[in-house]
C-alpha positions, 0 to 999 in steps of 0.5 A, a space after each residue: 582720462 582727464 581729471 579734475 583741475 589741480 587733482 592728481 591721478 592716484 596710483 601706487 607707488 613703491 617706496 625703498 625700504 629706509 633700513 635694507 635687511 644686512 647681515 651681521 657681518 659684512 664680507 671683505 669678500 663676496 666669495 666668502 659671504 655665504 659663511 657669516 651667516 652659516 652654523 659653522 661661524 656661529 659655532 666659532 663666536 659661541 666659543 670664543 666667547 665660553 672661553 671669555 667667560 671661563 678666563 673671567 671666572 677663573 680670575 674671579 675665582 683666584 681673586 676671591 680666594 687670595 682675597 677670602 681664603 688666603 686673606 689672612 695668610 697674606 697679611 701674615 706674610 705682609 706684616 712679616 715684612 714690615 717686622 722682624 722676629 727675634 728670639 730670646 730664651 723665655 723663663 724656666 720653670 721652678 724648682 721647689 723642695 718636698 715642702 714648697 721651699 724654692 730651691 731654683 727661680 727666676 729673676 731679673 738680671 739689668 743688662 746695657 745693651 746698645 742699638 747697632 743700627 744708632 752707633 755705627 754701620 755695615 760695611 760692604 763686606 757685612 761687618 758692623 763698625 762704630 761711626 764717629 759718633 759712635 764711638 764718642 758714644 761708646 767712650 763715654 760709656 767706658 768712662 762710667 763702666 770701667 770696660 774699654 770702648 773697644 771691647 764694646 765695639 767687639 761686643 758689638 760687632 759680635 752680635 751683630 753677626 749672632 743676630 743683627 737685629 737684638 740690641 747687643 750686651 755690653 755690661 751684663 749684670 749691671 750694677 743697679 747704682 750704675 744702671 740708675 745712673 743710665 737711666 737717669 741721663 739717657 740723653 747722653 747715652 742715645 742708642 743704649 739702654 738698660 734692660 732686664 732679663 731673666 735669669 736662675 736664682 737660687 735662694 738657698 744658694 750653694 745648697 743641692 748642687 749636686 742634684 740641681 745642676 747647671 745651665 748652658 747654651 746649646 751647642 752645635 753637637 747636642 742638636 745633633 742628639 736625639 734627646 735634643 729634637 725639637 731644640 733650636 740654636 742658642 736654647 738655654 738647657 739643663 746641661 747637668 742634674 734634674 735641669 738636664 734630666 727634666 729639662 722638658 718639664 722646665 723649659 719653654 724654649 724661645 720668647 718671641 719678640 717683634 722690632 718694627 723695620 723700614 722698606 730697607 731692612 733698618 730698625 724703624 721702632 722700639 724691640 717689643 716682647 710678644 706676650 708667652 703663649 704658655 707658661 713654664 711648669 713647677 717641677 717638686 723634688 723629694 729633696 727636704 732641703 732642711 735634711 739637705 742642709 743638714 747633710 752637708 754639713 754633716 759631711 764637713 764635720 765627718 771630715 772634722 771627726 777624722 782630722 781629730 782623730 788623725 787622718 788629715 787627709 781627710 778631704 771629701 765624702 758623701 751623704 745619702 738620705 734616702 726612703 727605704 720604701 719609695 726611693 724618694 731621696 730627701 738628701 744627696 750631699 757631696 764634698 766638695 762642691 761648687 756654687 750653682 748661684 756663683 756659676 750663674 753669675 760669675 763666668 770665670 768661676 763657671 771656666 774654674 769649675 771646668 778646668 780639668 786642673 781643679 784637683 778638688 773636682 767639685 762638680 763631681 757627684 761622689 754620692 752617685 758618681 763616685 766609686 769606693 771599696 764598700 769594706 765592711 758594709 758588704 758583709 750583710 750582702 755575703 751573709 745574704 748570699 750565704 743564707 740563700 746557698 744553705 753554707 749557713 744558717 742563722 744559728 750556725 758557728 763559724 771561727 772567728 780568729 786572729 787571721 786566716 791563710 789561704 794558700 801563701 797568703 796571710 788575711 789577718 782580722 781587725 782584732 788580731 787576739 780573738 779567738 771564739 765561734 761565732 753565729 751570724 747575728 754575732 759576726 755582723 755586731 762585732 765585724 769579724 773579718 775572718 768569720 767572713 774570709 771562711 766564707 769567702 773559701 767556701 764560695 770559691 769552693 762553690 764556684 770551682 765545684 758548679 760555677 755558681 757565683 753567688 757572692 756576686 749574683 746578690 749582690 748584683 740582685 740588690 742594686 749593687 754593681 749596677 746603674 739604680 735608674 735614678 733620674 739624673 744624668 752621669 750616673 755610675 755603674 760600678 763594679 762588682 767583679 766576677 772572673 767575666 770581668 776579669 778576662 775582659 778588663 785585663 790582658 796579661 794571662 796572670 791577671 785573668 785567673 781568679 784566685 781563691 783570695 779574690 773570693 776573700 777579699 771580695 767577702 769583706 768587701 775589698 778588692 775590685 769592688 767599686 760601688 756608690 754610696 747610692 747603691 750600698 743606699 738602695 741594697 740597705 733599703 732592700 735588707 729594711 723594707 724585706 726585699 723590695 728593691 727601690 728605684 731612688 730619684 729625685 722627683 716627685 711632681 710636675 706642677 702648673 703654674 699655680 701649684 696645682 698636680 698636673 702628674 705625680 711621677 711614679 718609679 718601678 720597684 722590684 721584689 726579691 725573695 730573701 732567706 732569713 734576712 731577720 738574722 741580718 737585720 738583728 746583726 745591724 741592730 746589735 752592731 749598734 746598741 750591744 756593748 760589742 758592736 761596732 757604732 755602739 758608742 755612737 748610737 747606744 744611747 741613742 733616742 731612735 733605735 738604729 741598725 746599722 754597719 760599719 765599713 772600714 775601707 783600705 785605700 791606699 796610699 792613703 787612709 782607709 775610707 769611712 763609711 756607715 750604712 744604715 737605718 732607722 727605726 730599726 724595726 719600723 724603718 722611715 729613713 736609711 742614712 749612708 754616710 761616706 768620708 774619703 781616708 777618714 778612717 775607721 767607720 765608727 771614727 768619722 762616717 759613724 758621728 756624721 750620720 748620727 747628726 743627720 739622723 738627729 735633724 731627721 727625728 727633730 732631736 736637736 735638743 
């Protein structure tokens, strides 16, 4: 069919698709084609990408904790490395008297001190030595101080060893002229520096060192000790007295301080003291150190009174001043002593004091450490025990005379030409010796007849021939011999036996009996208050800072029932107030009623031991006074007076 010129016929025409459908993966090879569009392949790609997803979310995880959880961690440990911690012993805690007086401080000591890293090196093999420049340095400060260079340098040298990044001492206990001097002209002393440090003071100087005790670097064997877990190497500790017993009250252990280093390890900035995170506490004694002072020097006059009357020698004693119902100790007194203040101060004093040649052994305690033949002031503990076994009673005689055998042996009484029958009210006042030696026979009688040992199981009931439980270290025990002893003391058969004079002598007090001045303390407490056994002690409280209780410390104390004790206690009075007793002429017209006893203990070689034991008022006991003069003779010669002049400072009656 013909159409219209320059038409076109109209048909259908089938144009290809400009984007032909294509699967999402195109086949290296057609064999495989089927499989990139199946469920299996899918599968695959979905898990690829789960586990994607998962290593994605656990790196954020990570990410987010080491970032959020951790963050601070990471940054203690990233500052860690830029500084370095030192440690230096922070200030101890005070110690103060019953009425506030400071008996042990904390000052400042001016140490110089030189930086390490300023004036010298280390050597590959790890030891420091002074450059040039050094050691001009070094010199110069040796010129000013009068201490050699090269004893700086091996001061030096071992500090950096103890601690590589503390400044090293050079001059401890720097005189302020010279440290001012320093100071003033620390252009020509680069790399060294005055410093203070904390150290003891004690205001009342020597007094007390007999319960303050002394202070020491901790060594390698005590860490090993259980009372030292938790310490650290180089701690400064109580290594004596209430420093030793409460050192967990007064020490604070380390003050941190931080130095600032480079990425090499070396000194980049000044040692800064970190702030403490809680201060030391207050630790109270029962001391008075007013009686304290008194005492001491009541001892130094007993000494007086025996050289007067003819024992010269005469060197030592000990003083006890005790509460007869709580135990707390105003006083505890020895001779000799030593210096704590000097002992902080002084190395070569401290090396005195340790020299086991010191013959006068002044850090030993005689007040609770020594060990002395108690003589006559035992007999209140045989009468005790006498009372208690029914041998006698108040009001029964017994003879005193001139001497007594017992078997071979010949015990003879102070006063050889008596002769007259007397109670025990009687006996005590006066001291009869052989009245008490009957007593020793019977005892033995009893001993042989049931084995009761009575003279010892009241004594030992009393506090005597036993540790008192006082808070302070080395405490000794004491003896109070029983025929248990003697088998495990001696070997020979002979030596073994107890004999009848045993008993004799141990009824005046003589013998193997070893007690302290402390004991015969506490076993007059018990005859004063009627039977409570006291534990004595030093400390009374634990304070904050401010001064304010934060625990009062309390100490056991135990009954024991005694029989007719009243006619013990009248014996101790009349001893000192009847025209016969013994210290009657000490304390007779004494304001203060007193009971007391002498004791007059053989010592050979030399003089016999002086004591006094007592207290006062005697029918409303306050105070118990025990007074002790090594060979200084008969009680009411030296131990007697002493104690009258600590009872005088006690009851104000200096005038």
């Amino acid at each position: 069919m013909l159409t219209p010129a320059g038409s076109r016929s109209r048909r259908a025409l089938r144009l290809p698709r400009a984007f032909p459908r294509r699967p999402l993966a195109e086949p290296l090879s057609s064999a495989r084609a089927g499989f990139f569009g199946s469920a299996r392949f899918y599968l695959r790609v979905g898990v690829l990408a789960a586990v994607t997803v998962g290593l994605f979310s656990v790196l954020t995880l990570r990410l987010w904790s080491l970032e959020i959880l951790q963050g601070k961690r990471y940054a203690h440990a990233a500052t860690q490395q830029t500084f370095r911690y030192l440690d230096f012993p922070a200030p101890r805690g005070l110690i103060v008297d019953a009425h506030g007086r400071l008996l042990a401080g904390v000052s400042g000591q001016l140490q110089l001190t030189a930086d390490p890293s300023a004036l010298g090196l280390v050597g590959r093999n790890g030891r420091w030595r002074p450059t040039g420049r050094g050691w001009r340095l070094l010199r110069r400060a040796a010129r000013v101080t009068g201490v050699p260079a090269s004893r700086f340098s091996r001061r030096i040298a071992r500090g950096w060893i103890k601690a590589p990044y503390a400044p090293a001492v050079l001059v401890r206990n720097l005189a302020r002229p010279l440290a001012f001097y320093v100071e003033e002209r620390a252009a020509r002393y680069p790399g060294m520096s005055v410093t203070a440090v904390t150290e003891r003071s004690y205001p009342q100087r020597a007094l007390g060192s007999e319960f303050l005790g002394l202070l020491g670097e901790i060594g390698a064997p005590e860490l090993k000790q259980s009372r030292f877990h938790g310490y650290g190497a180089g701690e400064v500790v109580g290594q004596s007295g209430v420093e030793a017993y409460y050192d967990r009250v007064l020490n604070r252990g380390f003050q941190r301080a931080r130095l600032a280093v480079d990425s090499a390890g070396d000194p980049a900035g000044p040692l800064r003291p970190l702030p403490l995170r809680r201060r030391a506490r207050t630790l109270e004694l029962t001391i008075d150190a007013r009686l304290q002072r008194a005492a001491e020097r009541a001892i130094r006059d007993g000494i007086g009174f025996a050289h007067a009357a003819g024992h010269l020698d005469a060197s030592a004693g000990a003083a006890v001043v005790m509460n007869p119902r709580t135990g707390a100790l105003y006083a505890l007194a020895s001779y000799p002593s030593f210096d704590q203040s000097a002992s902080a101060r002084d190395p070569q004093y401290l090396a005195h004091l340790l020299d086991p040649r010191n013959a006068e052994v002044p850090l030993l305690d005689r007040a609770t450490q020594g060990l002395y033949p108690a003589g006559s002031t035992f007999k209140p503990f045989v009468a005790e025990a006498a009372l208690s076994a029914g041998l006698i009673s108040p009001y029964s005689t017994l003879p005193c005379t001139g001497s007594l055998t017992v078997g071979n042996v010949v015990f003879h009484n102070v006063e050889a030409g008596i002769n007259a029958s007397l109670t025990l009210p009687q006996a005590l006042s006066i001291s009869c010796d052989t009245w008490f030696y009957r007593l020793g026979t019977a005892f033995y009688a009893r001993q042989l007849a049931s084995g009761s040992l009575d003279m010892q199981r009241w004594a030992s009931r009393l506090g005597l021939g036993r540790r008192t439980g006082l808070d302070l270290p080395g405490e000794a025990a004491g003896v109070v011999p029983t025929p248990a002893w003697l088998r495990r003391t001696f070997s020979k058969p002979w030596e073994r036996i107890w004999y009848e004079g045993y008993s004799v002598n141990l009824s005046i007090g003589q013998g193997y009996l070893a007690l302290t001045p402390l004991q015969l303390a506490v076993g007059y407490a018990a005859f004063a208050n009627d039977g409570t056994v006291v534990t004595p002690h030093v400390a009374k409280a634990v304070l904050d800072p401010d001064g304010r209780l934060v625990r009062a410390l309390r100490f056991p104390r135990r009954r024991v029932r005694l029989v007719d004790d009243w006619a013990i206690r009248q014996g101790l009075f009349d001893a000192a107030h009847s025209s016969t007793g013994t210290s009657s002429s000490v304390f007779g017209s004494f304001p203060v009623s007193v009971a007391g006893k002498t004791g007059t203990a053989e010592a050979p070689p030399g003089s016999d031991h002086s004591w006094y034991a007592s207290w006062a008022p005697a029918s409303n006991p306050r105070v118990v006074v025990v007074v002790l003069i090594e060979h200084g003779g008969f009680g009411v010669e030296a131990a007697a007076p002493a104690a009258r002049e600590i009872y005088s400072t006690f009851f104000h009656l200096h005038g």
